[in-house]
N, C-alpha and C positions, 0 to 999 in steps of 0.2 A: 266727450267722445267725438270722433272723428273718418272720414269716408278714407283720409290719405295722412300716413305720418310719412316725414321727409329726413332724414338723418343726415346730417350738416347744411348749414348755411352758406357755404362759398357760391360762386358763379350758375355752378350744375345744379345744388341745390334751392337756391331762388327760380330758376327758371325753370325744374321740376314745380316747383309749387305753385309758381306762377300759371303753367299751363293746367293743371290739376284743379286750379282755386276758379281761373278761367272757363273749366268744365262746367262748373256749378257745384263743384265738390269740397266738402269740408275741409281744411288741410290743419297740420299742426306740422309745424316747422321745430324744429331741435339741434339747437348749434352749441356744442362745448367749449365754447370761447368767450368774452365777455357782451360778442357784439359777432352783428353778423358779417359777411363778407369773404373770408378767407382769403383768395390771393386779389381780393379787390378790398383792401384797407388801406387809408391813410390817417397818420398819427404823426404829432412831433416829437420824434425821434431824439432830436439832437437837443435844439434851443427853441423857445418859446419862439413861434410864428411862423417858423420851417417848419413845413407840412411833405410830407415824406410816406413815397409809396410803400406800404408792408412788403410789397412782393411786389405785382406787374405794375409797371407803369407806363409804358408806351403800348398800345395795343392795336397794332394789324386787323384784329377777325373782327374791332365793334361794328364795321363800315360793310363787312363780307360776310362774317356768321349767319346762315343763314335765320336761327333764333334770334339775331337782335337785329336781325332787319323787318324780320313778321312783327317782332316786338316794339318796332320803329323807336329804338334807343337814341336816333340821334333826334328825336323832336320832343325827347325827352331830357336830355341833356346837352351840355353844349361840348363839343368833340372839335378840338382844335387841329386841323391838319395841317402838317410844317408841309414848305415848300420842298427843301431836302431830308428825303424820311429816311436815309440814315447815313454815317460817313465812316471811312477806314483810312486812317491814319498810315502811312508809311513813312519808312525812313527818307533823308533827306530835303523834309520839310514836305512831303507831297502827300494826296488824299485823294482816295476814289468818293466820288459823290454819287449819292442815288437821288435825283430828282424825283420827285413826284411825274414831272415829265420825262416818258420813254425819248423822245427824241434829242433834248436836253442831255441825259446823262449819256448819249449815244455819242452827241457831237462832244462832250468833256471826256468821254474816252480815246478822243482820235485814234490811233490805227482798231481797237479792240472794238472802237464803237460799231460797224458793222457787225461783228460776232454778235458784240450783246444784243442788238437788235434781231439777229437770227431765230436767238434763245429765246428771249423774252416775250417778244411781238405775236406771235403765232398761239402764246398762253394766254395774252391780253387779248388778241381778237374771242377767243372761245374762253373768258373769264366766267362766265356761270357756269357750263358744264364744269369746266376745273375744281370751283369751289365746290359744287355737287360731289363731285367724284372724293375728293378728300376729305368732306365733314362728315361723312356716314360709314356706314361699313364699307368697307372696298369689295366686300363678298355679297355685291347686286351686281343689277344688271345696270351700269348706267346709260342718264338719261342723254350725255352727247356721248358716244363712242370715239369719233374722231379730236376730241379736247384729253380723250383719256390716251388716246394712242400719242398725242400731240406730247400733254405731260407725262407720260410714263419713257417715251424714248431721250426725252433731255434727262428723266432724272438716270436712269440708267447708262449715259453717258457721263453725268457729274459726278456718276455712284459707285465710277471705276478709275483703273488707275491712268486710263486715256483722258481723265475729265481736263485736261492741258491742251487736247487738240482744237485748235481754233482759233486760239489768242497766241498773241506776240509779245504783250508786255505782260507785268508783273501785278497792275493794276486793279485789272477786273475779276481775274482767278481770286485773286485774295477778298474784293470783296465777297463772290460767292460764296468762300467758306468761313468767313464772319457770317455767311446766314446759316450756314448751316449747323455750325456749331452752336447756335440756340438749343439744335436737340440734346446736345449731350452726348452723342454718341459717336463710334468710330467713322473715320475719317480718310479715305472717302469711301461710302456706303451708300448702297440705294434709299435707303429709310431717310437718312438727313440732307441726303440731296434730295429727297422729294419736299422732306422741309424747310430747306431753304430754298428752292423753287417756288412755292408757295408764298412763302413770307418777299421774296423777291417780284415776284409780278403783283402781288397787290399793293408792295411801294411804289408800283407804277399808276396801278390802278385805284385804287378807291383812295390812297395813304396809309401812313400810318398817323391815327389820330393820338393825342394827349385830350384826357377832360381833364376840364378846367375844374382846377380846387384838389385834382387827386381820381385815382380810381375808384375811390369811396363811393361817388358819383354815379358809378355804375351798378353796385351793387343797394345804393338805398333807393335808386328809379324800382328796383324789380323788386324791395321792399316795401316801397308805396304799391306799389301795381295789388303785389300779394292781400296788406291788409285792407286794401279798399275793395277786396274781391273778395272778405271774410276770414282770410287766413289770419293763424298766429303766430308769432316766432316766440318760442322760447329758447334763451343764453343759457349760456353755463347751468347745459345741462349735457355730461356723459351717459352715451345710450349702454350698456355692456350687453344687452341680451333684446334680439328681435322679439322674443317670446312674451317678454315682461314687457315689453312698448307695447307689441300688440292686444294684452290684458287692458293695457293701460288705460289707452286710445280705443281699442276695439275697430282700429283699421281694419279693413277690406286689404287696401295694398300700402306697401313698405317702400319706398323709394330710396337704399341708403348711396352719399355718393361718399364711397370711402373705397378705400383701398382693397383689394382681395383679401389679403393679409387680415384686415379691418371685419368685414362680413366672416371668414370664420369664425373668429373669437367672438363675432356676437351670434351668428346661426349653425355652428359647426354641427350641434347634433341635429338639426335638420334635415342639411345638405345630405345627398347622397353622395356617398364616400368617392364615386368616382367623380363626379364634379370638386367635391371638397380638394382631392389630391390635384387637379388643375389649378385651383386657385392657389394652393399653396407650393405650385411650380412655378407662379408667375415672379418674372425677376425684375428686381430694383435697379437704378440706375446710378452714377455717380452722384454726388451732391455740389452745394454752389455751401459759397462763405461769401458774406453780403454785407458793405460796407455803406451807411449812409454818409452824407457831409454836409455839415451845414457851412458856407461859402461868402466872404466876404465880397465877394465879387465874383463876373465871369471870369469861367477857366480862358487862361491864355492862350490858344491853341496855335503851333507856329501857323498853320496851314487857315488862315481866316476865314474859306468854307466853309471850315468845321464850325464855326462860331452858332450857324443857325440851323445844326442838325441835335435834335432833340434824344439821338441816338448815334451811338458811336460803339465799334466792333474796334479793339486792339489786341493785338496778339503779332503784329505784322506780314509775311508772305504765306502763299497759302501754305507752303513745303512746313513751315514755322509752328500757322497754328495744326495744325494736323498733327506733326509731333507733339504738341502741348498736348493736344490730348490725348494722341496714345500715353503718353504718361500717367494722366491722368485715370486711366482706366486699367492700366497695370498694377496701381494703387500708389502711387507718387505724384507729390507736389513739382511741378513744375519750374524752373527756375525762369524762366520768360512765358508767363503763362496769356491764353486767352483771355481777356476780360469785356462785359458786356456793361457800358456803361447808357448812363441817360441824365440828362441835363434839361430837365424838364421847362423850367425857366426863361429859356430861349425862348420860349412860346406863349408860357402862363404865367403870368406876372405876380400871379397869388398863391405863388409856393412861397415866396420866403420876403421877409420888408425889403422896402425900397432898394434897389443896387444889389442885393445881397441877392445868394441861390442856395439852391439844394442839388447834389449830385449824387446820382444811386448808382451803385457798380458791384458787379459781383464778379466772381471766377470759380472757376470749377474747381472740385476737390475730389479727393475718395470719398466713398461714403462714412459719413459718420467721423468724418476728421472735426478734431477740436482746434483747429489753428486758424489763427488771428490769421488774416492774407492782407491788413492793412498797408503793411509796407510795400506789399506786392504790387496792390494796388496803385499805390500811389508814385512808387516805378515807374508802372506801365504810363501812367498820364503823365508825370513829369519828360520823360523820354518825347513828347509829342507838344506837351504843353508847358516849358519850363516858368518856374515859380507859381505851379499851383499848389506846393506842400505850404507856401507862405500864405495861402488863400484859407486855410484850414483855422474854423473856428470851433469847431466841436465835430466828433464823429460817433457812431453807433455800429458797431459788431455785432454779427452773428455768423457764426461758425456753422458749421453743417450739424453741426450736434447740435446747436441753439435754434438752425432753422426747422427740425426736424422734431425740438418741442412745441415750437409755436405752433404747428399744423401735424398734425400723426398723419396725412395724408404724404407728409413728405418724408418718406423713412429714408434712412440717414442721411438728408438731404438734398433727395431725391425730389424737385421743383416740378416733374414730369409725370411725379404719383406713376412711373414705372419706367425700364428701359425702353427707351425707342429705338427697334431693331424691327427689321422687315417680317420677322416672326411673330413679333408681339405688335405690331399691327394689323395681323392679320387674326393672331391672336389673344385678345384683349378683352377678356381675360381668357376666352375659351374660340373655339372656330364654331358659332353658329350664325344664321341667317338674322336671330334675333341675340345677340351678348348680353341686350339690357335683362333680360329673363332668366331670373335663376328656374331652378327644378321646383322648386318648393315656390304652391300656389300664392299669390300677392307680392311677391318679394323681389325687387327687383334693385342693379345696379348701374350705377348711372353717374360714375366719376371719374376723372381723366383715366381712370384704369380700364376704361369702357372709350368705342373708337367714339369718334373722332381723337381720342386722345389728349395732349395736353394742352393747352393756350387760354385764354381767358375767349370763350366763347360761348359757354351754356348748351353744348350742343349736347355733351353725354347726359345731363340733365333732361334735356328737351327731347330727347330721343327715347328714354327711358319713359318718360310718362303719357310717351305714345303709345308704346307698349303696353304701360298699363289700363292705358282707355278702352284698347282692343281687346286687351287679353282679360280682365278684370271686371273691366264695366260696359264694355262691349257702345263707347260713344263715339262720337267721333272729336276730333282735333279742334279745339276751338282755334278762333281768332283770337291775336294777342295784341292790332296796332292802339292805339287811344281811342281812336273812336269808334271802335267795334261794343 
């Protein structure tokens, strides 16, 4: 028996349990997988010794989240931050670089480097209100006003079809919308230019770190944390019904972090019908088709900048990827598609033996597309870095129908566990003060379908068993660093 059961094991659900096991409350963890983790696994994909991200592998929010900074993740693992935290590829052998340093990539922009320093610099001076303002509901009061007025008029300028006024060359537009196309979404939009805003000032700011050995790393820290706090994880175990856990266990609260979609099928006679009919309005997003590589060497890249950025956006101008993915959300494959790759290696020498690498790259798709996008892929990098198809020593596939087995979170290949659109940010799954709270007493949601929304950061998790402390057991928030 148990004070708290947790439904999945990915990012949300360890640091649900983690802050819950932190309370002093019993937990019982339940992941239908063979191993915990979800978009934080790594496994040799290809060949023995390449070690290869399931899903995320460069992560922006470890260093920014506000959960894994209480959680003090990085004194817990070792979090590698490259010097250039990401690079965009253009034609004629050329590349926008994003330094880690604001004033660096400022002065390798020459004429644009003013603008970006416009953009950027005024989100860096007021970086905690920012990330306050975007890891939580956007339906508070927040705690800087002026970081929220600061970020909301850039993204509303990147979010329209003026997002061009400013700059002079061809450079820095394009890298912006390599960030922004992380969301998935139409292009250009307030919702993904608020996300690649975001993802853009903390490549200034904190980095974007790689852990060493894989994202695995992330996800077994808030593993240790849980059972050294009492909890238990059990695998491969599919939950189908709240009602039969809650027999089971005889929880007080349900923490599930799954999908809307997900919570009816397992509480639909519960819900009251007019919440059920929300949940079962909320909409999915396109899907990604995910290519690993295991690499006899580094990729050639013409542009040798690129050699030490751990992340790399191709799709080419911004006019370029924007079209890719309106394509893409009409429900068509691309013929010069975006792709978001990472080359881990450059940095962690203990992805793949000696000389040798591992390369992850995906591209977007319709949902629920069965198509192999290898060649696509390998297009896209040849066109940048010729003779990387000779560097191919084994690869691993998964199509948006394969990615969307391995995790039910991600329906039909939906990496975002929902569309990221200015509506379903606001409302995600539903428009209340509290999202994490269903109707029905102990039950609460708390998975990228829940704001913060999607990224590896533990925050719809972390956020939800706030809720339940309050609402439930009426405690307060524990502390979550090491030595609390």
């Amino acid at each position: 028996m148990s004070d708290v059961a947790v439904v999945g094991a990915g990012p949300n659900g360890l640091a649900a349990a983690v802050t819950m096991a932190r309370a002093g409350l019993s937990v019982q963890l339940f992941e239908a997988a063979d191993a915990p983790g979800g978009g934080t696994r790594t496994t040799e994909r290809t060949l023995p010794g390449f070690l290869h991200d399931v899903c995320a592998a460069v992560h922006p929010m470890a260093l920014a989240s506000p959960f894994f900074r209480a959680f003090e993740l990085e004194r817990r693992i070792e979090l590698l931050v490259p010097e250039v935290s990401y690079g965009h590829p253009l034609d004629g052998g050329r590349a926008g670089i994003a330094y880690r340093s604001l004033e660096r990539t400022v002065e390798d922009l020459g004429v644009d480097g003013p603008a970006w320093r416009a953009l950027m610099g005024p989100l860096l001076r007021r970086l905690d209100g920012v990330t306050d303002f975007t890891q939580g509901n956007l339906l508070r009061v927040p705690k800087d006003p002026l970081a929220v007025v600061s970020f909301g008029t850039r993204a509303l300028l990147q979010g329209t079809p003026a997002w061009n006024i400013g700059f002079r060359s061809d450079i820095a537009p394009a890298m912006l919308t390599g960030l922004s196309a992380h969301a998935m979404g139409r292009l250009p939009a307030l919702a993904t230019s608020g996300a690649g805003l975001l993802l853009g000032v903390l490549a200034h700011a904190r980095g974007w770190p790689v852990p060493r050995g894989g994202s695995q790393a992330i996800a077994q820290a808030m593993v240790d944390d849980v059972e050294a706090h009492g909890g238990r994880i059990e695998v491969g175990r599919h939950i189908d019904s709240v009602a039969a856990l809650r027999d089971e266990t005889g929880a007080k609260a349900i923490i599930c972090t799954t999908t809307p979609r997900a919570l009816v099928r397992m509480a639909g006679a519960e819900l009251p019908e007019n919440y059920r009919r929300k949940l079962e309005s909320f909409k999915y997003g396109a899907g990604v088709c995910k290519v690993d590589f295991a690499l006899s060497g580094p990729v050639p890249w013409t542009a040798s900048e690129l050699r030490g950025a751990p992340t790399l956006h191709l799709g080419g101008s911004r006019e370029a990827i924007a079209s890719a993915e309106r394509e893409v959300l009409q429900g068509r494959h691309p013929k010069n598609p975006y792709v978001l790759a990472v080359q881990p290696g450059v940095i962690d020498d203990s992805r793949a033996p000696h000389g040798q690498h591992t390369f992850w790259a995906y591209t977007h798709v319709p949902a629920g597309s069965t198509r192999d996008c290898s060649e696509d892929i390998i297009a896209a990098v040849e066109k940048h870095a010729p003779g990387f198809g000779d560097l191919i020593l084994s690869s691993s596939v998964q199509s948006a129908k394969d990615v969307a087995a391995y995790n039910a979170n991600y329906i039909g290949g939906d990496i975002s566990s929902g569309a990221v659109t200015i509506r379903q940010l606001l409302k995600r799954p539903v428009i209340s003060r509290d999202p994490w709270r269903t109707p029905v007493p102990g039950l609460y949601l708390g998975s990228a379908s829940t704001p913060p929304g999607p990224a590896v950061h533990g925050m719809g998790g972390w956020l939800a068993a706030k809720s339940a402390l309050k609402n439930t057991f009426g405690l307060p928030v524990p502390k979550l660093g090491l030595n609390s």
